[in-house]
N, C-alpha and C positions, 0 to 999 in steps of 0.2 A: 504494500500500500504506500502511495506515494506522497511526500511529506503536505501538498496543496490539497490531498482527499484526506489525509487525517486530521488535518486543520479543517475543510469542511464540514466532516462529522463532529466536530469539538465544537461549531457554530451552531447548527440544527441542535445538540444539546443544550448549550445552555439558552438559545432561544426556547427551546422547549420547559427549561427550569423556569426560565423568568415565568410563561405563562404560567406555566402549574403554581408558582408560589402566589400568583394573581389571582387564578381560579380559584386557590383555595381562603386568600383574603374575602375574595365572593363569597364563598359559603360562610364564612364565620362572620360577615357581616350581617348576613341576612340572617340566620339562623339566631345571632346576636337581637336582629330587629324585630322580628315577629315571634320568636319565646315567647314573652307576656299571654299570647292570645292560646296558651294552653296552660297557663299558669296567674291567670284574672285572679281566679277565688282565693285559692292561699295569699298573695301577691296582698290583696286587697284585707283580710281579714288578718297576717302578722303586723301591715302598718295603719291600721284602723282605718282603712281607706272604702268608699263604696267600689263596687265592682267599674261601674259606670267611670269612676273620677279614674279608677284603676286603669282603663284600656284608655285612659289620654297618655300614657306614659308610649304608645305608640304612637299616637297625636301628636307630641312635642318630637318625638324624633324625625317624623315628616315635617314637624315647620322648621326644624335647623336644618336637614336634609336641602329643602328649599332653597335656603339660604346661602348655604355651600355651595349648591350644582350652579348658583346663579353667580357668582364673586369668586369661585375659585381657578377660574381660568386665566381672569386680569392679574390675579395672585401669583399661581404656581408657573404662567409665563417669567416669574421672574427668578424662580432657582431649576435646579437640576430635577428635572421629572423623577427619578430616582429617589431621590430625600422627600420630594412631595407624597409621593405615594408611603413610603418608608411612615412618613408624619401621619399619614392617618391612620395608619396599622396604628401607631403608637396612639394616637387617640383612642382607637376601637379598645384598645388594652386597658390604659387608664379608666375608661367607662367600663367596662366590667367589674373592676376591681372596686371601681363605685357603687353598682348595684351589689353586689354580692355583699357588701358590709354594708349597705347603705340601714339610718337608722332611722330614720323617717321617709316620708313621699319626699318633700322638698330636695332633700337630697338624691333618690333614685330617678326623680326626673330633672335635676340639675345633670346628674352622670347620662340618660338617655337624651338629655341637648347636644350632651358631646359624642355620643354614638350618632347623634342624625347629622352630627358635620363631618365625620368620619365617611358615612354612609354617601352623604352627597356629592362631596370631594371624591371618593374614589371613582364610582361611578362615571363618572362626570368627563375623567382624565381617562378613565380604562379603555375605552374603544381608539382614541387617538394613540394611547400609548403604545397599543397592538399595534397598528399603524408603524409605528417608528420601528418596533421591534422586529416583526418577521416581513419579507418583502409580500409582494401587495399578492402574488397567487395561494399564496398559506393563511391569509388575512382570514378570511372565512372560519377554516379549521381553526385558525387559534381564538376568534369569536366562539366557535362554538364551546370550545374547551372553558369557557368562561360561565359560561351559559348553564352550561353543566355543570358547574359548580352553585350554578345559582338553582338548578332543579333538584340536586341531589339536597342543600339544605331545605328547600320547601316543601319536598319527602317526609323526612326525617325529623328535623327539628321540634315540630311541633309533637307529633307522637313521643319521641323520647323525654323531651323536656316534659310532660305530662306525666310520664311513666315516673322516671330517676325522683320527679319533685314529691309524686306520694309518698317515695322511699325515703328519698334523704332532704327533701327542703329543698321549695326553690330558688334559695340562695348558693347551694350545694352547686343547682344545675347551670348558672350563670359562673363560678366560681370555677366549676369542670373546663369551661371554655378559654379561662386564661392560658395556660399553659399550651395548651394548641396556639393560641395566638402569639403566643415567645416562637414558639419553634414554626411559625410562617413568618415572623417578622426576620429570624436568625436566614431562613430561607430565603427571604429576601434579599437580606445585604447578601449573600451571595451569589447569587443569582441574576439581580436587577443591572444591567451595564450603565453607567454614566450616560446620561442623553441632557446635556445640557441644554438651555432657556432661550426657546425660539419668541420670537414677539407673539406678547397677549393679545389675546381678544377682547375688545372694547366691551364692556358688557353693552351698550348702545346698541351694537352688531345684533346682538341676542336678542333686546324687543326689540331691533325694526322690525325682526320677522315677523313679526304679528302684526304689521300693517299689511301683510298680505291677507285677504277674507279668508280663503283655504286654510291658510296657516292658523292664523284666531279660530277656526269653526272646528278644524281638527284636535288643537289642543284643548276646545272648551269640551268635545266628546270625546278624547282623553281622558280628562277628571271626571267627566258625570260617570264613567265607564268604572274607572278605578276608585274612585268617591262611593260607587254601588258595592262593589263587590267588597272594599275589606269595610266598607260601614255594615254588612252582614258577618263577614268572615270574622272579625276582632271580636263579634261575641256569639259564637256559635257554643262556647262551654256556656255560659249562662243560661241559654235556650237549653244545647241540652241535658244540665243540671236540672233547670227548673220545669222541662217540660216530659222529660224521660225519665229523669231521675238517675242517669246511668252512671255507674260505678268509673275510677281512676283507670282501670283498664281498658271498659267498654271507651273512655272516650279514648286514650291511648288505639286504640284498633280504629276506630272511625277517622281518625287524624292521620293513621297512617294509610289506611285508604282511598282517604282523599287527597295527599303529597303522593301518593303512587302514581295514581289516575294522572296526575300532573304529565309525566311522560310520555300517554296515549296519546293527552292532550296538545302536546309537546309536537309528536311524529307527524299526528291528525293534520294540526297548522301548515307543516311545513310541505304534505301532499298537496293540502287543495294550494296552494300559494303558489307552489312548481305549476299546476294546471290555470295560475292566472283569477284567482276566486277571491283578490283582497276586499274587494268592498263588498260584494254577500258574506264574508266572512265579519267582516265590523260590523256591519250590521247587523247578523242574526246569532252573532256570539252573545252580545248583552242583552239581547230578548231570551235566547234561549235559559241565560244563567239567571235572569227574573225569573223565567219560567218554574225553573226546579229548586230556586229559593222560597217562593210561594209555595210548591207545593210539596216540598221542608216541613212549613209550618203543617200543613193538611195531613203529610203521615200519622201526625198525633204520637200515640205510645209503641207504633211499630218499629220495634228498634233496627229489624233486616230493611224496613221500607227507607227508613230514614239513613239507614248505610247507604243502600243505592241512592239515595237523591246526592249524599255526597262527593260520592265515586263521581257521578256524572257534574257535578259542581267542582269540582277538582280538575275533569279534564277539559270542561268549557272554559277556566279560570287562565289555567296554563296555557291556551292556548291565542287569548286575548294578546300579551304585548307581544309575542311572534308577530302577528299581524301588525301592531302597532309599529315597531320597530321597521318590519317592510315599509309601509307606508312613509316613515320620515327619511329612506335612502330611495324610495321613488320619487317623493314628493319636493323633497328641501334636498337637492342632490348637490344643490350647488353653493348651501352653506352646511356642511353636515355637521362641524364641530359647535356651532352655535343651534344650528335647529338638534341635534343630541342635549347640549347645557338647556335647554328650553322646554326639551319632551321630559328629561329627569324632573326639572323643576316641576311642572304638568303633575308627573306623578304620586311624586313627594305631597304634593300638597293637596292632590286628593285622598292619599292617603291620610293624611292630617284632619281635612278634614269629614271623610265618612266617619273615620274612628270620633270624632267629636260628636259629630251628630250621632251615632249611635250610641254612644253614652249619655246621651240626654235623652234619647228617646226609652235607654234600658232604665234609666235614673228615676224617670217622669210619670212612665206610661207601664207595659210590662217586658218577659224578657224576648218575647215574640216582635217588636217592635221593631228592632232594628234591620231584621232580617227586610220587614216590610216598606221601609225605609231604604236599605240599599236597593229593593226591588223597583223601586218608581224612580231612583236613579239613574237604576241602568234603562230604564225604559226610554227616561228625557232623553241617555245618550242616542239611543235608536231614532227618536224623532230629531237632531238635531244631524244626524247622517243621513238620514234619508237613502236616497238614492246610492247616494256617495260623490255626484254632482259637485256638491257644498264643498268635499274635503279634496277638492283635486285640484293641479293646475291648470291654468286657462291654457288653452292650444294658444302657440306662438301663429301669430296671423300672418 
């Protein structure tokens, strides 16, 4: 083997390391970020919190998320892409170590501020940074590789964190996650190459895009889309605590059923999208997952029924920002790093705020409410895509 092919394989590695230590920052953030929503009730009941006030501690990590995805670009233009990314691993750690001892609310959502800047920031920088990293025919694959790290926490996370917190406290189970997070950050430095500080993006760049109607219509059925779904999803233990009655394991099995289903959901997207089907797919993904969110609530005490309404909410769920995602490299093709910083922000803060509404409606009303609630959400989103007309470019004349 010839000394310029051993040095090519010694390059395909460590590009390949730096992904992996990235995909796996992916999974621990997410899995960092949506734990709570299998861990409400204890969560709520050691810091004398109501369940409701409890699932804003996902709420605040979507409005600094927000905050991040929208200012960290003009920021981290200005040091070595490396140490940026590096800087929120160390954020995501620091917040951990703040929930896991945290002695009141104030404190555990002080520390989940600093996980939604962590979360925003990386996000934010990740798809560029692929970019720089592997040349532009691998770009895809090492997308995907990311992606997968974000399916296999959305699997898992929540079932296990469910499971471990009946065992040992879900302080235990945020506490489990630091040490994984030394050994992705250790994986880091060695792995991450030097990509020094290309000129920022104005954040300016970022809203003009929404002086395009397309751009404004897509990102406002964006958030009614993702506003619907985790304003049901953040308190699905509530409902079915209070409406089944079902034991730490039962909901552990139903959680994991539904992050499985993720994957079908996952495959599903990315078939009909190769045959050209984005905009029937935006629009009858968030009809469909009203559909089986409603009729959630209608299983009643059937606990096999209410599994399958899951399974298929899980894989309609998963397969929404697939589509999404297409959409902003069809659509904003020709600013992709600021319409990316624009669809996170989009996210983030419908995440931020379903989970709000839905603890006011769990807070006010009963625990059935929220589900009902992200249901007429995601419905607005379907009336605000129409066609899909609305979300498209105008043909160049």
């Amino acid at each position: 083997m010839t000394t310029s092919t051993l040095e090519s394989v010694s390059a395909r590695r460590q590009m390949g390391s730096a992904v992996g230590s990235m995909a796996l920052c992916v999974a621990m953030l997410i899995a960092a970020e949506f734990m709570p929503v299998s861990l409400l009730t204890p969560i709520a009941e050691d810091l004398q919190a109501t369940q409701g006030l409890a699932g804003q501690a996902i709420s605040v990590s979507g409005f600094f998320a927000v905050l991040s995805s929208l200012f960290i670009a003009p920021i981290a233009g200005r040091f070595d892409r490396r140490h940026a990314l590096m800087g929120m691993t160390l954020l995501m750690l620091l917040s951990l170590v703040m929930i896991a001892l945290a002695p009141d609310f104030s404190l555990l959502m002080t520390a989940r501020a600093l996980l939604g800047l962590a979360i925003g920031g990386f996000w934010s920088l990740a798809t560029a940074t692929v970019i720089r990293l592997v040349p532009a025919d691998r770009v895809p694959k090492a997308l995907g590789t990311l992606f997968m790290g974000n399916a296999i926490a959305t699997a898992f996370a929540a079932p296990i964190g469910a499971y471990l917190g009946e065992l040992f406290g879900w302080r235990v189970v945020f506490g489990g996650l630091v040490p994984l997070v030394i050994v992705n950050l250790l994986w880091q430095a060695r792995s991450l190459p030097s990509m020094p500080p290309r000129a920022s993006i104005p954040v300016t760049r970022l809203f003009g895009l929404l002086k395009r109607r397309y751009v404004a219509l897509g990102m406002l059925s964006t958030m009614l889309t993702f506003a619907g779904a985790f304003g049901a999803f953040t308190y699905f233990r509530p409902f079915l605590e209070a409406e089944m009655a079902v034991s730490p394991s039962q909901l552990s099995l139903l959680l994991l059923g539904l992050g499985l289903a993720g994957f079908a959901g996952t495959h599903f997207a990315g078939a009909m999208l190769h045959r050209q089907r984005l905009y029937p797919l935006l629009r009858y993904l968030p009809l469909a997952l009203a559909a089986v969110t409603l009729a959630m609530m209608e299983a009643g005490h059937l606990f096999w029924a209410v599994a399958a309404m899951m399974v298929g909410w899980g894989a309609l769920n998963a397969a929404i920002p697939v589509c999404w995602s297409t959409w902003l490299a069809r659509e904003i093709d020709d600013e992709p790093e600021s319409g990316g910083g624009l669809l996170v922000a989009s996210i983030q803060l419908a995440i931020m705020m379903g989970g709000a509404l839905g603890g006011q409606l769990l807070d006010h009303a009963n625990a059935s409410a929220p589900l009902v609630g992200g249901a007429v959400l995601l419905i607005l989103s379907v009336l605000v895509i129409g066609n899909g007309t609305r979300i498209r470019k105008p043909a160049q004349a």
